[in-house]
N, C-alpha and C positions, 0 to 999 in steps of 0.2 A: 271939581266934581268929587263927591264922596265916595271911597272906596273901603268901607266898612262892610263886613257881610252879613248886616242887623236885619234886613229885609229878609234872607235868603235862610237865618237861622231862624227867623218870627214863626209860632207854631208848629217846630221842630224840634221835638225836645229829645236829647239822649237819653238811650236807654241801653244802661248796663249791660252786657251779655246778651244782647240782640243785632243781629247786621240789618242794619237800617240805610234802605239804597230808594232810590227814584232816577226815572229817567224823564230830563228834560230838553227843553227846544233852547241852544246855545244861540250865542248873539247873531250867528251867522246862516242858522237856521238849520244846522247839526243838530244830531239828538247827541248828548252827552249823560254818564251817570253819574249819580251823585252820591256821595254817602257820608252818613252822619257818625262824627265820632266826636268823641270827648273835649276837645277843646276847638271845634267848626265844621269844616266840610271837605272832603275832598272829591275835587271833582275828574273824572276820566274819562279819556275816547272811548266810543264804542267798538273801537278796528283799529286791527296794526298795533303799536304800544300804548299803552293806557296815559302815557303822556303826553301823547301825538307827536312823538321825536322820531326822526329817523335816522339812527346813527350810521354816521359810517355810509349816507344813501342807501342802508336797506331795511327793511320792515321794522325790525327789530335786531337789538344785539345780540340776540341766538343766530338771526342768520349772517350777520356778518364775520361771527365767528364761523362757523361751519366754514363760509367762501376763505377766510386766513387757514382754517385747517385744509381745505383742500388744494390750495396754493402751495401750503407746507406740505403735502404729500405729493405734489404731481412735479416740485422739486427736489422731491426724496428727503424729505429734511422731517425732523420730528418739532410738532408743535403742541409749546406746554403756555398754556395760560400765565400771562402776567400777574405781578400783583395787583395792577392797575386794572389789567380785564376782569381780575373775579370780584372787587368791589363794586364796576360796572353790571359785571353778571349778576351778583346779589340786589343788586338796585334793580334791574330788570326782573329779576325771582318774586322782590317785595313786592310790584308794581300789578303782576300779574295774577300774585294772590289778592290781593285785595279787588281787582273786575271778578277773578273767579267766584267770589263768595259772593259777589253783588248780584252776579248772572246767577244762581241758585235761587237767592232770596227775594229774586226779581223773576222766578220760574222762567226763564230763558236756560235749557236744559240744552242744548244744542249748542249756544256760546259757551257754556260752562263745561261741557265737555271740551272744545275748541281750546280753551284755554290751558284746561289741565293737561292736553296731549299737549302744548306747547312745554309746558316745563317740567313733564314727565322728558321729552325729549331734550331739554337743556341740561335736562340731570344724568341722561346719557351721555353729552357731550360733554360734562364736568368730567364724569367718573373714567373717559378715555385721555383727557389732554389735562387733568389737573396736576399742579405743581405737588401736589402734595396728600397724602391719605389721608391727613388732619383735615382737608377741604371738601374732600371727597366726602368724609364721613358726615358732616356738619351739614351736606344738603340730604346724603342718602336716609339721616331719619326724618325726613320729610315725606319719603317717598310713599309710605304707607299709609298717610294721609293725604295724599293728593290723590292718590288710587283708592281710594274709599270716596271722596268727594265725587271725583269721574264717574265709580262706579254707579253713586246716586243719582246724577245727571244723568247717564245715558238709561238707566231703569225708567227713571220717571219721563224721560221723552221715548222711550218706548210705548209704556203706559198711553200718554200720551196722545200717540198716535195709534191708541186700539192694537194693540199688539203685544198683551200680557206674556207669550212665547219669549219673545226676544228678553222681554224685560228680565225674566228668569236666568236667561242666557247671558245677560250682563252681567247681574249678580255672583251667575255661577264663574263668569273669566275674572271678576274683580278680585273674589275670594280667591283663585288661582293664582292670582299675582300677587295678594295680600301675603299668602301660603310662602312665596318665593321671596317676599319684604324678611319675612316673620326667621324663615329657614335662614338668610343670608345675612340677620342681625342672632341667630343664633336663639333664636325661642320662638324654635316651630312649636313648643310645647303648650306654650302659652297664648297662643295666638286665639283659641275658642272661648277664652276668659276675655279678649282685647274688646270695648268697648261697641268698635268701628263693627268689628265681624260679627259680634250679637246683633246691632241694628241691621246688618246685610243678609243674616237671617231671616231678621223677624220679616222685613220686606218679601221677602222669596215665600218664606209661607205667608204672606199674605196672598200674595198672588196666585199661589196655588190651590188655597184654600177659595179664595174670592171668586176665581177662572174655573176651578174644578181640571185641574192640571196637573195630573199624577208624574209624566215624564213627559217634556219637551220632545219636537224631532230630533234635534242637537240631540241629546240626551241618549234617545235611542240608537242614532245614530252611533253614537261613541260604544254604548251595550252591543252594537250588532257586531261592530270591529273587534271589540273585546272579547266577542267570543266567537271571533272568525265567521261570522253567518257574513257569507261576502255578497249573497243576493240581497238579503233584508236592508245589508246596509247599499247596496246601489240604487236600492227602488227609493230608498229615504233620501238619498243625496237628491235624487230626481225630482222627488219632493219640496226639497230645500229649495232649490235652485228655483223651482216654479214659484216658491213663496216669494224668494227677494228676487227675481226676476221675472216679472209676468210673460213677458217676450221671449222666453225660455218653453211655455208653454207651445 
């Protein structure tokens, strides 16, 4: 049997500086993605690790690290990352960027958040149990870009779902966090020059402008507390609450 992948690359051609993904029906009747890169294809689960591995028996090797760190604390012992785990953990980082970009380009804005909280959260567990500040540092400037990415998913599934408010509301916590990347690599200065924050802009007044959306609840909400108006802001919280909670009403 032929195991070439001439069939699979025929009418697919690479393109430079593009993320090129599809999602197909696998031999087993799984839907798997697919993406096209420069020299064939790589193909990924849609759930659990994009390799469909389960290290260790658990999801992924974020969480079977978490279960070693919590063994190592409930023994009192301190737990620092092998050399062996952070080259695993890198292999799970790579593994995970590449579905994330796929779910983006594949408007699946929901998994693409999913993803990103996943190694937003591995980069917390690096920067507590890492061997070393050199390791630390080598994923921490990623983080600004992974929280730019997030921040795009969860806008446009807001959108989405008719909900230009929220979508705003994303934008304005991404930028909050960009804010704390930018301050904690030491150029809060320059962070309104950075590339990622112009587009998180231009999005927000889009939506604002498009919605006719001068201040969000969120928004006011924060105005009412800021300047002590402690009615205004309990009538808005009431409000909030009936928006993401109908059952609230």
């Amino acid at each position: 049997m032929s195991k070439h992948i001439d069939t699979a690359l025929a009418g697919w051609d690479y393109e430079a500086g593009a993320v090129q993904a599809r999602l197909l029906e696998g031999g087993d009747g799984r839907t798997v993605i697919q993406m096209r890169v420069d020299l064939g294809i790589l193909q990924l689960e849609t759930s659990g690790r994009p390799d469909g591995r389960r290290p260790h028996g658990c999801a992924t090797y974020f969480d079977f690290l978490k279960r070693k760190a919590r063994l190592a604390r409930k023994r009192g012992r301190e737990f620092v990352l092998s050399d062996r785990q952070c080259r695993e953990a890198d292999r799970e980082f790579l593994q995970f960027y590449h579905r994330r970009i796929c779910w983006l380009a594949l408007r699946e804005y929901e998994k693409a958040v999913a993803d990103a909280d996943h190694t937003l959260a591995f980069m917390d567990l690096i920067r507590t149990h890492s061997p070393s500040e050199e390791y630390v540092r080598a994923h921490e400037q990623y983080r600004g870009f992974v929280t730019f990415q997030r921040t795009q998913g969860a806008a446009a599934l807001a959108l989405e779902k008719n909900n230009p408010e929220q979508a705003i509301d994303e934008v304005r916590d991404g930028l909050k966090r960009l804010h704390a990347f930018f301050a904690a690599m030491d150029a809060a200065e320059q962070m309104e020059d950075d590339g990622m924050v112009r587009h998180l802009r231009k999005i927000e007044n889009f939506v604002r402008r498009e919605h006719q959306i001068e201040a969000t609840l969120q928004e006011q909400l924060d105005q009412a507390v800021a300047n002590e108006e402690y009615e205004a802001a309990a009538r808005l919280r009431d409000e909030l609450r009936k928006r993401t909670d109908p059952q609230a009403s």
